[in-house]
C-alpha positions as CSV (number, residue, x, y, z in Angstrom):
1,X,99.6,106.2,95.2
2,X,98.0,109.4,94.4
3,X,100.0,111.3,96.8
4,X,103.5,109.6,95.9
5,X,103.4,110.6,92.1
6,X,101.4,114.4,92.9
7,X,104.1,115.1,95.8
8,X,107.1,113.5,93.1
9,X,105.4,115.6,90.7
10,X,105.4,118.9,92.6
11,X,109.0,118.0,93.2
12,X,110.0,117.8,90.0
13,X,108.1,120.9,89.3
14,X,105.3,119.8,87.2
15,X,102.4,121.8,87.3
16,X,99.0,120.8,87.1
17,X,98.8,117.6,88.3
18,X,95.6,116.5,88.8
19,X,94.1,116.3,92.9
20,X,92.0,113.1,92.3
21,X,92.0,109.5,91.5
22,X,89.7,109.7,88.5
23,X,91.6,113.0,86.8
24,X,94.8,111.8,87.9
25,X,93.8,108.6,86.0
26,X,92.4,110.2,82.7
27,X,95.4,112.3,82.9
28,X,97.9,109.9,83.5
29,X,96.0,107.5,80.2
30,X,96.4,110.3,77.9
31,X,99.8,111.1,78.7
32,X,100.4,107.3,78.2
33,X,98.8,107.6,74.8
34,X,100.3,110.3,73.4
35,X,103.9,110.0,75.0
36,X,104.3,106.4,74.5
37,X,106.7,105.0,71.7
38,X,108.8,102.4,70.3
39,X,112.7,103.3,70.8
40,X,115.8,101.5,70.7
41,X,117.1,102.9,73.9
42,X,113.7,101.4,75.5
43,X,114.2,97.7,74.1
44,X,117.9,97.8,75.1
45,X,116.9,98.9,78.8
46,X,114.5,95.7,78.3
47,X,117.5,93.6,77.1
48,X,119.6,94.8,80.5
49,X,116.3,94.3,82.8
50,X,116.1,91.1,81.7
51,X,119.6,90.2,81.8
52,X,119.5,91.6,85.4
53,X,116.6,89.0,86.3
54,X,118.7,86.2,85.0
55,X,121.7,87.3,86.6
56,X,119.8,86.8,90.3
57,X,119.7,83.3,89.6
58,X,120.3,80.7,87.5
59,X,116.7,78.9,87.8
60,X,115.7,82.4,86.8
61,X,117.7,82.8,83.5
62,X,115.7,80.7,81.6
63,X,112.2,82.1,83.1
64,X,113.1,86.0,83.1
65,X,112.0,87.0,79.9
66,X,108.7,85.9,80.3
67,X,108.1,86.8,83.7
68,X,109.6,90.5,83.0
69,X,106.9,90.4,79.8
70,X,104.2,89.6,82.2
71,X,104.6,92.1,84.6
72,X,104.3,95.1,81.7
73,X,101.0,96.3,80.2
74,X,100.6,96.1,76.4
75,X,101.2,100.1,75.9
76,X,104.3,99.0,78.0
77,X,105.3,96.2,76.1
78,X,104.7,97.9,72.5
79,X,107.5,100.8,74.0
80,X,110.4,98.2,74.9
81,X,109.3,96.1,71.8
82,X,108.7,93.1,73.3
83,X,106.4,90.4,72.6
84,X,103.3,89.4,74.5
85,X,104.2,86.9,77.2
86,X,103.3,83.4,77.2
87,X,100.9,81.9,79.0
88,X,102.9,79.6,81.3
89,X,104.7,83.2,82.3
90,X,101.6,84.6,83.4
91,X,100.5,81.6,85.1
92,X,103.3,80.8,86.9
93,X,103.9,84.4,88.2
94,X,100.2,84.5,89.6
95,X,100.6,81.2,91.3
96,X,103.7,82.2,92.5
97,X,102.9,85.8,93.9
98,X,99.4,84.1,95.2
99,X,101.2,81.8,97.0
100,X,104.1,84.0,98.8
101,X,100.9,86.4,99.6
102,X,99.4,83.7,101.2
103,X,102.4,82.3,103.1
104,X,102.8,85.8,104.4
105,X,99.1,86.0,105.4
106,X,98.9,83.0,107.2
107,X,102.2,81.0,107.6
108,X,105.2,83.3,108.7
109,X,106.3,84.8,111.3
110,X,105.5,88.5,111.7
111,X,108.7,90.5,111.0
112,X,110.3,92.1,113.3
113,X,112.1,94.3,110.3
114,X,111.8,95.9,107.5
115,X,113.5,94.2,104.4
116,X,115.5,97.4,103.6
117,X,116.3,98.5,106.8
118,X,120.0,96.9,105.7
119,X,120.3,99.1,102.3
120,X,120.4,97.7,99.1
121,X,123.4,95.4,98.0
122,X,124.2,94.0,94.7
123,X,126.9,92.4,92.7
124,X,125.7,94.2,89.8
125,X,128.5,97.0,90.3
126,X,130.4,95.7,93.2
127,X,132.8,98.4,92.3
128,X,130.6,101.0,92.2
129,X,129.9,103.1,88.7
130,X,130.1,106.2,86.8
131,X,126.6,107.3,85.7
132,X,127.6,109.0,83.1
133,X,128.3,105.4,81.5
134,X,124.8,103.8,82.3
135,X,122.0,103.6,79.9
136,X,121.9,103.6,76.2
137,X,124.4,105.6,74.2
138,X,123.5,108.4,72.5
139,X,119.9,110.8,72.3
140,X,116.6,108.8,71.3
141,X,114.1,109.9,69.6
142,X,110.5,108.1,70.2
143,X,109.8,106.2,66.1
């Protein structure tokens, strides 16, 4: 993981990004700390995450908020302004993710593939999109 976000980093041409797990990690908690903040643009990308959940399926709709919720860390949460998840939510997800990992480990059938080989598709734009029209309207400011 440390390689991924120094190489994206350098990429992006960020300097000074730290070359170990503990100062990457120090570094990457006060950056958290300082940078992160309530905006409207960030609780109406929530809205559309959660929307896109719900859109997957139909047993999901009902479920997605709280299983989006419990996949984000409080600092997380606070910045998309959304409530702590219940408790259900949380358990579910870990029974759920505990049981595909165990499926996996010990019940299928080793792939042959890799699960993107294919590409990503989606009905989300079936038609394709202008990114220029994606994302919240107008500049935010963190509140």
């Amino acid at each position: 993981m440390l390689t991924f976000y120094t190489t994206l980093g350098r990429r992006m041409n960020i300097t000074d990004i730290p070359t170990t797990w503990d100062a990457y990690e120090t570094f990457y908690d006060t950056y958290e700390a300082q940078r992160f903040a309530y905006t409207p643009a960030a609780a109406q990308l929530m809205a559309a995450t959660e929307g896109l959940l719900g859109a997957s399926s139909r047993a999901l709709t009902l479920l997605s908020g709280g299983i989006i919720r419990t996949m984000l860390d409080p600092p997380l949460r606070h910045a998309t302004g959304v409530t702590p998840p219940p408790r259900w939510a949380k358990a579910l997800l870990t029974a759920a993710l505990g049981g595909r990992a165990a499926w996996l480990r010990h019940g299928a059938r080793p792939r042959t593939r890799g699960w993107l080989d294919e590409g990503i598709t989606g009905k989300t734009y079936p038609d394709g999109y202008d990114l220029a029209t994606l994302g919240p309207s107008g500049p935010q400011q963190p509140g």
